[in-house]
C-alpha positions in Angstrom: -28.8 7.8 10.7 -25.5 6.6 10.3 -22.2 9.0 9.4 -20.3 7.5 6.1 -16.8 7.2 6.5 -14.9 9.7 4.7 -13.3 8.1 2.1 -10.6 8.7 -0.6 -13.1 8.1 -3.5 -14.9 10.9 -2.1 -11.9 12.9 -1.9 -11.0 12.4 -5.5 -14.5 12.9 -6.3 -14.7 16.4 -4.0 -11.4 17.7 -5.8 -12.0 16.6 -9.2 -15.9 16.4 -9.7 -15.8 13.0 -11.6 -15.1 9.4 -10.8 -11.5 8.4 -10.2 -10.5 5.1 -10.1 -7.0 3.8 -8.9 -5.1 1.7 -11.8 -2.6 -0.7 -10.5 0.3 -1.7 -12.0 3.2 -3.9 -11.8 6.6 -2.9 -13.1 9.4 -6.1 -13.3 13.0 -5.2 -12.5 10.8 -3.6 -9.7 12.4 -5.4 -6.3 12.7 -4.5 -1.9 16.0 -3.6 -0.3 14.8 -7.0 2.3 14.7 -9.1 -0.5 17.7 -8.2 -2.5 19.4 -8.4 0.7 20.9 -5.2 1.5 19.0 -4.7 4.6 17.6 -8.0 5.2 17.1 -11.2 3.1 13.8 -13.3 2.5 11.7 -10.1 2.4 8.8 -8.9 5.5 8.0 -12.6 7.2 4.2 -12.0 5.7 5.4 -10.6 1.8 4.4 -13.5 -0.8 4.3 -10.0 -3.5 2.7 -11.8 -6.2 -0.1 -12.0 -4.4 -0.4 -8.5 -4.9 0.6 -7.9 -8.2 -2.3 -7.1 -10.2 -0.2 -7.7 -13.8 2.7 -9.7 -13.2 2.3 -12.4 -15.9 2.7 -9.9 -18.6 6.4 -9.2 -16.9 7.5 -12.4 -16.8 9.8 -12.2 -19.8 12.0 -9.8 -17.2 12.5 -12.2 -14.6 15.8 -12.1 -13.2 16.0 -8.2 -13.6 16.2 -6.4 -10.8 17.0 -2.7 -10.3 18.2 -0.6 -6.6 19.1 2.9 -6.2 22.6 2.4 -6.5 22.2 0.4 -10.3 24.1 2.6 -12.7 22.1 1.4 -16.1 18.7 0.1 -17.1 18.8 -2.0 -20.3 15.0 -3.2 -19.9 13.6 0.9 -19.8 11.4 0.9 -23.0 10.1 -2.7 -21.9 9.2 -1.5 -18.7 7.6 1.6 -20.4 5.7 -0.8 -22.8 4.5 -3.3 -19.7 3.1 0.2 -18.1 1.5 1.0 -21.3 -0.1 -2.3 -21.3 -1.2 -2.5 -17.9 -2.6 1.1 -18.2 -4.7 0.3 -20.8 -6.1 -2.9 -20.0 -7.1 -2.3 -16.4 -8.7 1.1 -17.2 -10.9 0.4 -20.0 -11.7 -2.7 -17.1 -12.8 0.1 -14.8 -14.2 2.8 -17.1 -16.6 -0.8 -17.7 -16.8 -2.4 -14.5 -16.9 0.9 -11.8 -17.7 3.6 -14.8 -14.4 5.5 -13.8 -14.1 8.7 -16.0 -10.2 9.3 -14.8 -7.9 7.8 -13.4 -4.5 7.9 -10.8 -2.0 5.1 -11.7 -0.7 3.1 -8.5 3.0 1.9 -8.6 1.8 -0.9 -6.3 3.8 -4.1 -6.2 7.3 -3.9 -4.8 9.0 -0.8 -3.9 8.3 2.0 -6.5 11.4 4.3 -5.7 13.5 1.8 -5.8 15.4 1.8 -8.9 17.8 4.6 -10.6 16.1 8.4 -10.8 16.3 8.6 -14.5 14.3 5.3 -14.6 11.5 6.5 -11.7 11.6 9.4 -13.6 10.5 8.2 -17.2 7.9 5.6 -15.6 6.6 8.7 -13.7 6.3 10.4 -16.9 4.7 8.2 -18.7 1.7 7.5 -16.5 1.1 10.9 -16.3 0.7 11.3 -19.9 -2.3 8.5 -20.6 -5.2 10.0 -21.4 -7.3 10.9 -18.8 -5.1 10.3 -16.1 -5.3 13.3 -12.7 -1.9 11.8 -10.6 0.2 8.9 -9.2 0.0 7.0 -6.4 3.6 5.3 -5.2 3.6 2.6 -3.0 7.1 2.3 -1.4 9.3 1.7 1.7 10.8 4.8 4.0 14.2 3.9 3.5 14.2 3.5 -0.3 13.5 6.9 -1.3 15.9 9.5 -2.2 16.3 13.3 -1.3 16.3 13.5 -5.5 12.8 11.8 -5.9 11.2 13.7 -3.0 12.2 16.8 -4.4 11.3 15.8 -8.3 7.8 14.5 -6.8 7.3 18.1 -4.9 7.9 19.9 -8.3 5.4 17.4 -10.4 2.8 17.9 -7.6 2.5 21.5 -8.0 0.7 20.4 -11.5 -0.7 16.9 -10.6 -2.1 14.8 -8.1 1.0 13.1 -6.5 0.6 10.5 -3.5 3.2 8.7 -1.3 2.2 5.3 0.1 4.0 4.3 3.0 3.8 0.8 4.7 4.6 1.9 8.5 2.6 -1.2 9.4 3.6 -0.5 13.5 5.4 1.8 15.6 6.9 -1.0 17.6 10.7 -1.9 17.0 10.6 -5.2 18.3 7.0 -6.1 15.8 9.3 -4.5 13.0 12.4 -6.9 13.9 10.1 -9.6 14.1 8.6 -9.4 10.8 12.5 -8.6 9.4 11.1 -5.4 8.0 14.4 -4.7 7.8 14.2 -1.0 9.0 12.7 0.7 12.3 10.2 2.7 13.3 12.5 6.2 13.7 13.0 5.5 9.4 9.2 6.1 9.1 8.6 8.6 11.0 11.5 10.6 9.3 10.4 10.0 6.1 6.8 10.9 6.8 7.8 14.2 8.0 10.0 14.6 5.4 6.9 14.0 2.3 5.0 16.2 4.6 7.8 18.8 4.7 8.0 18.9 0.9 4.2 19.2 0.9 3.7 15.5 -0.5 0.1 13.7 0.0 0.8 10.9 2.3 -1.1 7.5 2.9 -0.2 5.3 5.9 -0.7 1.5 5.7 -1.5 0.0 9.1 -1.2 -3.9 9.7 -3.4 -5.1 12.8 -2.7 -8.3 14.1 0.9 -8.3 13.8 3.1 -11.2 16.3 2.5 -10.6 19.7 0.4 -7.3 19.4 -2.4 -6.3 21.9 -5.2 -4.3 20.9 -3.4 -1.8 22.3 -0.1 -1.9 20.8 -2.3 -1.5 17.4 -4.3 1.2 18.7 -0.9 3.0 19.9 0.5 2.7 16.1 -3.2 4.1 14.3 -2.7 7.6 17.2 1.0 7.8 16.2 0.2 7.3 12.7 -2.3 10.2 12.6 0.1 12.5 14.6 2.9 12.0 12.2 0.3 14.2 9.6 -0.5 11.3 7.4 -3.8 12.4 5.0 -5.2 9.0 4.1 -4.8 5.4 5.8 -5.0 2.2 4.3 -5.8 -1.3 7.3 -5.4 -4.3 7.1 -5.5 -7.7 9.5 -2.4 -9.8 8.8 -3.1 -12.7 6.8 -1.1 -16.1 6.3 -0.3 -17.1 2.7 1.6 -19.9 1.3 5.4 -19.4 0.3 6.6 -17.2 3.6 8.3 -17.2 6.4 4.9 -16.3 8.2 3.6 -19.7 6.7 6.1 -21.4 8.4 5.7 -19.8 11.6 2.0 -20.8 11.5 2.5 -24.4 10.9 4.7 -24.2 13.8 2.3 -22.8 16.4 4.1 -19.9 16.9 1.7 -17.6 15.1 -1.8 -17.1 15.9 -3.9 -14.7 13.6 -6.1 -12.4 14.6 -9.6 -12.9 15.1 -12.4 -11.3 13.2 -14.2 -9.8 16.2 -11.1 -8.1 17.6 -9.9 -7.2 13.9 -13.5 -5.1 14.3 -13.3 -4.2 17.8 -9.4 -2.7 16.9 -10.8 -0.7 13.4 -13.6 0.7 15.3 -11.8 2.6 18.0 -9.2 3.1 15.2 -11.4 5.2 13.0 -13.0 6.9 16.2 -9.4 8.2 17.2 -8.8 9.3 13.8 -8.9 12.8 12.6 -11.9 13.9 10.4 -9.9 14.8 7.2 -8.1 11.9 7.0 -9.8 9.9 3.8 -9.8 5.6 4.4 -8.7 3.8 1.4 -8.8 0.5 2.6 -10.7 -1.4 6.1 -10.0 -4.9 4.7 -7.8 -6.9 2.6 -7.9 -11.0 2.1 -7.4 -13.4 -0.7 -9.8 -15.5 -2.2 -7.9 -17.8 -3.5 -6.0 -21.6 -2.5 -2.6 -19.4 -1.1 -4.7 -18.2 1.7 -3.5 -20.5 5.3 -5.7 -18.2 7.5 -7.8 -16.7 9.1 -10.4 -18.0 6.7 -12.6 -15.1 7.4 -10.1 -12.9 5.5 -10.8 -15.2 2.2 -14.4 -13.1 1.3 -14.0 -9.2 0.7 -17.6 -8.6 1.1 -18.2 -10.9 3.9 -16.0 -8.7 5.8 -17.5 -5.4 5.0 -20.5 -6.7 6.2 -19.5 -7.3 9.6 -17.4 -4.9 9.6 -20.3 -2.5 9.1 -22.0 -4.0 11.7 -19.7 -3.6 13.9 -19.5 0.1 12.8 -23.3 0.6 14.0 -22.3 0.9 17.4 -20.8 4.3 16.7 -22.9 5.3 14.1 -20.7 4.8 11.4 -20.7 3.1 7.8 -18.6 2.4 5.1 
């Protein structure tokens, strides 16, 4: 008999008693202090971010808009309101159909979700919380783009809703972070991890395995410090190659090898053994099944690799 993985569906499920899906959304003005340059240009050497933006064609008539958390105005608010709206709406009536989800969190997922002005973060906030049916937020962002303001202004709101912090820490190594041009190192993460946790913020960790020049364990050393910082959910994923990045380029050049499917398993299964029970697993996979994937090919189908994955995950009497 094999042991399912805790999960954050089944957390969501334990707390609230119904099923809650995650609604992602896409806000435009919405940018990364590596791309707008004021830590690094040309973004992380892997980040081709439409790729994960569930919604951006809707946003396209904001092109060319970008907000930080110095801009002083925000012309485009009630646009960006309405594209949340419209987002909202669209991909949960998708979900209440396709995955019969009863409520919902909204995920600020593309880009860097605290990253703009508070009174703008603020609204957006706001609004999400006030669709019907809708138990929290989930913000993805970047530790060095979040302000002592937001952290305390997302302590008060979670004291009446669900409120979740997604962080990319991605690895504990300094010279993997300079090498991707992540544009901060690993000392910002931990600082701001401790911080959500000190403010009593939920916290999910993303974890990237197969990063330039990692060994298995370099990637297992980043999953133990991950769990020690007090994360309470953790999101992993192999490194894939896309089209339009510097990652791309790097690959064409030989100076990038992927990582293969059988050590992306072998690394996730002693992963999740070192991991503490009541951490909840949002994600063991990620791909793209589409013409911008370069490689590995075996990240191209989602439910190819949940199947070996889960084999894999016999040999400690596990499943996901």
């Amino acid at each position: 008999m094999r042991e399912q993985i805790f999960t954050f569906g089944q957390y969501l499920h334990r707390k609230f008693g119904v099923k809650i899906s995650k609604v992602p959304v896409s806000i435009s003005g919405f940018t990364c202090p590596n791309i707008d340059g004021t830590v690094a240009k040309g973004g992380c050497t892997f980040c081709e971010n439409d790729s994960f933006s569930p919604s951006l064609d809707h946003t396209r008539e904001l092109k060319g808009f970008f907000l930080n958390l110095h801009s002083t105005s925000n012309p485009n608010l009630e646009k960006q309101l309405q594209q949340l709206e419209w987002q909202f709406n669209a991909l949960s009536k998708r979900l209440q159909e396709e995955k019969r989800a009863e409520k919902y969190m909204v995920y600020f997922q593309s880009f860097t979700n605290t990253y703009a002005p508070f009174d703008t973060l603020k609204a957006l906030y706001e609004k999400a919380l006030s669709f019907e049916n809708v138990v929290g937020l989930s913000i993805g962002t970047r530790s060095d783009s979040i302000s002592d303001e937001t952290f305390k202004y997302l302590a008060e709101l979670s004291k009446q809703t669900e409120i979740w912090i997604e962080f990319g820490i991605q690895s504990i190594y300094d010279e993997t972070l300079e090498r991707i041009n992540r544009g901060h190192d690993s000392a910002n993460v931990k600082e701001a991890i401790l911080k959500a946790k000190l403010y009593g913020l939920n916290v999910c960790g993303h974890l990237i395995f197969g990063l330039p020049n990692e060994s298995k364990e370099m990637m297992l050393e980043t999953a133990k410090e991950a769990y020690s910082l007090g994360i309470d959910s953790v999101k992993y994923h192999p490194l894939y190659v896309v089209k339009r990045t510097a990652l791309a380029n790097e690959y064409a050049r030989g100076e990038f090898e992927p990582i293969s499917e059988s050590l992306y398993c072998d690394v996730l299964r002693e992963a999740l053994l070192l991991k503490p029970s009541h951490v909840s697993v949002q994600r063991i996979s990620a791909g793209i099944d589409d013409e911008s994937l370069i490689a590995p090919l075996w990240c191209k189908d989602k439910n190819e690799q949940i199947r070996k994955i889960n084999k894999s995950l016999e040999l400690i009497g596990l499943k996901y």
